[in-house]
N, CA, C and O atoms as a GROMACS GRO file, in nm:
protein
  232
    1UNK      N    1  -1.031   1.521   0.354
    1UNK     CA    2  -1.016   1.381   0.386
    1UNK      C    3  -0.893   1.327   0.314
    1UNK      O    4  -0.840   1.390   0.223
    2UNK      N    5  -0.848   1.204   0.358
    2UNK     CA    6  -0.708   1.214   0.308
    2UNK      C    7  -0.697   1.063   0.230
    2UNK      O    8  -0.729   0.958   0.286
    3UNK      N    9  -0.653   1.070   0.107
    3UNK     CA   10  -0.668   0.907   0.055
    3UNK      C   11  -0.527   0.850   0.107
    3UNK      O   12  -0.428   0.911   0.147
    4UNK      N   13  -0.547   0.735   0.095
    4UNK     CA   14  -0.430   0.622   0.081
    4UNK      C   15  -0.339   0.644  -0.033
    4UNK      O   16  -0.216   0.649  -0.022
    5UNK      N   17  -0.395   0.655  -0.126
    5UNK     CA   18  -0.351   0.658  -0.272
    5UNK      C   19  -0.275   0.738  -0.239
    5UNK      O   20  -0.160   0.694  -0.247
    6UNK      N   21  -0.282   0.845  -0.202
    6UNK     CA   22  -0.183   1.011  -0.215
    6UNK      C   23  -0.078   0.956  -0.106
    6UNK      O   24  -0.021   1.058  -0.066
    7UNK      N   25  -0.028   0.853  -0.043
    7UNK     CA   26   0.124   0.828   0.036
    7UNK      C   27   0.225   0.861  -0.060
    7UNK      O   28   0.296   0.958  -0.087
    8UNK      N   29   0.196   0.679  -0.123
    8UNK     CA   30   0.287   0.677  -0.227
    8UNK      C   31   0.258   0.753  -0.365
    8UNK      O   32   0.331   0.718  -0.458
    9UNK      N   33   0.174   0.840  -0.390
    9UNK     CA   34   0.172   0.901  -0.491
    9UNK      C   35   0.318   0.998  -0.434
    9UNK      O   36   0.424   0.993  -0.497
   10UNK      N   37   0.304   1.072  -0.322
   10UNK     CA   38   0.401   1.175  -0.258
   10UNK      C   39   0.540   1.104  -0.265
   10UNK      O   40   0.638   1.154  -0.322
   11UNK      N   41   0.540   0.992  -0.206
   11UNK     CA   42   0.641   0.924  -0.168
   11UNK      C   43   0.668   0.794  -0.226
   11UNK      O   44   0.678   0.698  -0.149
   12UNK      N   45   0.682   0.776  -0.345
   12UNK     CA   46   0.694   0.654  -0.463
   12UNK      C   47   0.740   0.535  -0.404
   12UNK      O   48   0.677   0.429  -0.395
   13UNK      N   49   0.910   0.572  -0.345
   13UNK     CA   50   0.955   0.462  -0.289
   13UNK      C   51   0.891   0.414  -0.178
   13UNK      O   52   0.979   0.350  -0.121
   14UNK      N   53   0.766   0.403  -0.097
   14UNK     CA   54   0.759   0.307  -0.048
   14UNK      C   55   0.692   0.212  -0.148
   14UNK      O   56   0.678   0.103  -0.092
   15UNK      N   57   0.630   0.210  -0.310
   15UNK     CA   58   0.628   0.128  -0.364
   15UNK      C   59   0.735   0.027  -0.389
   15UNK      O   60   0.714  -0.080  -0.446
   16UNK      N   61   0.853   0.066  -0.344
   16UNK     CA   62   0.961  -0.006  -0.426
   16UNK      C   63   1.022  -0.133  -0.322
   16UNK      O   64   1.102  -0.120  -0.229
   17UNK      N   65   0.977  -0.220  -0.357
   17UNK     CA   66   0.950  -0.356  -0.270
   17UNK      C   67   1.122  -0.394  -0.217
   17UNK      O   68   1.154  -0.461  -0.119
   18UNK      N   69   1.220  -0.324  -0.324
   18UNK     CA   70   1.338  -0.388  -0.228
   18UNK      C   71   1.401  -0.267  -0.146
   18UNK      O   72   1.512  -0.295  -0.098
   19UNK      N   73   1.360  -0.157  -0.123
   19UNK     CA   74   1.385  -0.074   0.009
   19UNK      C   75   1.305  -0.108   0.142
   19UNK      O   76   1.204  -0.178   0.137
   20UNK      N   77   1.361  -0.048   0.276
   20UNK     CA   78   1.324  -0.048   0.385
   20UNK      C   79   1.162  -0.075   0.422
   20UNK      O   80   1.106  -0.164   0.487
   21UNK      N   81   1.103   0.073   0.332
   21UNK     CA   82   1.015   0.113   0.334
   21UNK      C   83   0.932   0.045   0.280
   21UNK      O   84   0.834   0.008   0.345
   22UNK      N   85   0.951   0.002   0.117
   22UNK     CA   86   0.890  -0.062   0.078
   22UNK      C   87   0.826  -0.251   0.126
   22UNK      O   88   0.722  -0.313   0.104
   23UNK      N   89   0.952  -0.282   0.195
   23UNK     CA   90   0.918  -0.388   0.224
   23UNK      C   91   0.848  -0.452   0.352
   23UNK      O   92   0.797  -0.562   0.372
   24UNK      N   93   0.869  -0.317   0.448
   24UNK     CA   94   0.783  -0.299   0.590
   24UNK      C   95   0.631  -0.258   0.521
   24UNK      O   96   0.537  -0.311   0.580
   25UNK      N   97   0.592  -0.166   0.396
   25UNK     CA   98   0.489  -0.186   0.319
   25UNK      C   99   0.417  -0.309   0.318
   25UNK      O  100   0.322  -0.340   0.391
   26UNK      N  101   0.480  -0.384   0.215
   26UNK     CA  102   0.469  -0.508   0.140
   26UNK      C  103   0.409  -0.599   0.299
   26UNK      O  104   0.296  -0.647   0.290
   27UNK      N  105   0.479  -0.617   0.427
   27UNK     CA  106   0.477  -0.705   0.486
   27UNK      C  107   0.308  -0.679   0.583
   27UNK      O  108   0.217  -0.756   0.615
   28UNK      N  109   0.332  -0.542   0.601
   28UNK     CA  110   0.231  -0.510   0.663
   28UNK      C  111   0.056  -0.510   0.588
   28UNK      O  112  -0.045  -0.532   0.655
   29UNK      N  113   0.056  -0.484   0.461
   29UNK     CA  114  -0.063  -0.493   0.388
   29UNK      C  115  -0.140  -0.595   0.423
   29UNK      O  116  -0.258  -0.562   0.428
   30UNK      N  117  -0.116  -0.734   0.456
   30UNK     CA  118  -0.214  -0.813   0.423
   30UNK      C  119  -0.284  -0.796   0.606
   30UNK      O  120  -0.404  -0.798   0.633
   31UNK      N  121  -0.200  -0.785   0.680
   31UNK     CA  122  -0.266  -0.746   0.845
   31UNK      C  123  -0.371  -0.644   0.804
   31UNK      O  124  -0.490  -0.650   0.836
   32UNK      N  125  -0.306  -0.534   0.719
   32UNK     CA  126  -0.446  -0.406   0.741
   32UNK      C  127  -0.560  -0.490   0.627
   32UNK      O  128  -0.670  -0.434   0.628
   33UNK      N  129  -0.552  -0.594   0.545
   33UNK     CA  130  -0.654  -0.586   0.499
   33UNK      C  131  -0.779  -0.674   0.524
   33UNK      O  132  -0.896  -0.682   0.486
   34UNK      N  133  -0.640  -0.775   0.657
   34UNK     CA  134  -0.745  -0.875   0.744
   34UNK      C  135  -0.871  -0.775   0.821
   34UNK      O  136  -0.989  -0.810   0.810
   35UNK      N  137  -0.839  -0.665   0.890
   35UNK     CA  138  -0.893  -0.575   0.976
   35UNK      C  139  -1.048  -0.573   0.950
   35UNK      O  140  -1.063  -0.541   0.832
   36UNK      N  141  -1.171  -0.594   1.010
   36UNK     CA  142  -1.285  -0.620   0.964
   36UNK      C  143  -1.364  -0.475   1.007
   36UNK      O  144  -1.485  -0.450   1.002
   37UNK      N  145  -1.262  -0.396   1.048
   37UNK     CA  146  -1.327  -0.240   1.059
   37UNK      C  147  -1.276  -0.138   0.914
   37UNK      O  148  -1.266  -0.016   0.906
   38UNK      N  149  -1.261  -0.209   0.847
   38UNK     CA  150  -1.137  -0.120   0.735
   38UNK      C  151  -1.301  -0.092   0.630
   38UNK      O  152  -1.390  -0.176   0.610
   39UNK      N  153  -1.296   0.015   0.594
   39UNK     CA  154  -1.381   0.073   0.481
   39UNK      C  155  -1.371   0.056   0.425
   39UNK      O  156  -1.254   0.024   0.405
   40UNK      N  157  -1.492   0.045   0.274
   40UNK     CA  158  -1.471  -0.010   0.192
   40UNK      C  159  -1.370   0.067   0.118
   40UNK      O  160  -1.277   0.000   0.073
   41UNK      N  161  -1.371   0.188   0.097
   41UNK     CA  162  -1.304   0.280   0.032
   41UNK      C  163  -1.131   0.275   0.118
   41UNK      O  164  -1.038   0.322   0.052
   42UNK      N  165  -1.114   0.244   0.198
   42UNK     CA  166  -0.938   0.227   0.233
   42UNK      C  167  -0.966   0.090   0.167
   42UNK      O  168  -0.909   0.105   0.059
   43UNK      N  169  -1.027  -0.056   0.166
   43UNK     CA  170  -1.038  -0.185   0.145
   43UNK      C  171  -0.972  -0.136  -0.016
   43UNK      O  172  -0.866  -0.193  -0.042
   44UNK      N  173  -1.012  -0.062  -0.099
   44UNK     CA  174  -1.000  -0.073  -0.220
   44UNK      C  175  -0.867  -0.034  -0.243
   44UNK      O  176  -0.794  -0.105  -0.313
   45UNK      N  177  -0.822   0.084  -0.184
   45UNK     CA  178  -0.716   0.174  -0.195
   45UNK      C  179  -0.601   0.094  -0.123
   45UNK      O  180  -0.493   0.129  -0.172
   46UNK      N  181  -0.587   0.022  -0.047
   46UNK     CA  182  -0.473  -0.068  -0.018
   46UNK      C  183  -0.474  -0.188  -0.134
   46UNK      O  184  -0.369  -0.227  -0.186
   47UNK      N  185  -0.584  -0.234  -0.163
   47UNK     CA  186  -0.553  -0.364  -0.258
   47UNK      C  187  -0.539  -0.282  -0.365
   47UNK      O  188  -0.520  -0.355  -0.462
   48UNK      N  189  -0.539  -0.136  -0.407
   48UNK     CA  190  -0.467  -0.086  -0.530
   48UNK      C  191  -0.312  -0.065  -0.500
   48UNK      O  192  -0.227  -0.095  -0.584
   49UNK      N  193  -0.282  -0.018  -0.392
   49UNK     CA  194  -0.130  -0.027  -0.346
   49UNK      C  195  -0.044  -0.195  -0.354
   49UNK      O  196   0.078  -0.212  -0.361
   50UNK      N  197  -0.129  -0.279  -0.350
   50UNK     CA  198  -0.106  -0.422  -0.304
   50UNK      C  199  -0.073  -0.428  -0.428
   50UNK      O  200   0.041  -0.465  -0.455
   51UNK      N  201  -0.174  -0.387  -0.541
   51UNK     CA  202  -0.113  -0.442  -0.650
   51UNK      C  203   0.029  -0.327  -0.750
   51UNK      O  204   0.105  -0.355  -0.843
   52UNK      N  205   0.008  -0.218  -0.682
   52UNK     CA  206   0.105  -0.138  -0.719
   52UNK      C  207   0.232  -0.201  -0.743
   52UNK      O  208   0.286  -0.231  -0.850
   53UNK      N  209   0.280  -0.220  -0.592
   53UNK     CA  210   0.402  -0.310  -0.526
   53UNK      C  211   0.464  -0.354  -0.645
   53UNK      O  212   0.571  -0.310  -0.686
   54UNK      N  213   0.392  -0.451  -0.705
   54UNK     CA  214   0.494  -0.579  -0.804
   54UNK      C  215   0.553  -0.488  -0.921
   54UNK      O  216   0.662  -0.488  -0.979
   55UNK      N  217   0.409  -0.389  -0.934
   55UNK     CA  218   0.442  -0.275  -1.040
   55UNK      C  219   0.607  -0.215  -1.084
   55UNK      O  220   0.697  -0.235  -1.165
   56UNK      N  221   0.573  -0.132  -0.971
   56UNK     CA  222   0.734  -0.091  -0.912
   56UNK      C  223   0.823  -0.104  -0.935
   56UNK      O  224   0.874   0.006  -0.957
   57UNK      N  225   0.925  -0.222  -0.953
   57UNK     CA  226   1.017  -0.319  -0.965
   57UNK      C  227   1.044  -0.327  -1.093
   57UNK      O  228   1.154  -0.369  -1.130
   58UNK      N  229   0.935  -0.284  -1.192
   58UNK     CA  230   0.991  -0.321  -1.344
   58UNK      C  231   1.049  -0.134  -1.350
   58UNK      O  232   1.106  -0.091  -1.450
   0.00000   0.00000   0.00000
């Protein structure tokens, strides 16, 4: 089974809020976490990425 967590563990920069990636990230999170089919276990693992994000940057 495949976590969320392990993207950006693989691929860091899409944490990094002022690249491409990161910021098509950033924009898209709060749509997947409106989604009322989302598990609890992705529910958690995006709002740990959500808070990753700001992380990043320092």
């Amino acid at each position: 089974m495949f976590a969320l967590w392990a993207l950006p563990a693989a691929r860091p920069s899409l944490l990094r809020p002022r690249g491409q990636a990161g910021s098509a990230l950033g924009a898209c999170l709060p749509a997947l976490l409106d989604d009322r089919e989302l598990s609890a276990r992705a529910r958690r693992e995006l709002q740990g990425i959500r808070y990753a994000i700001p992380l990043a940057e320092a």
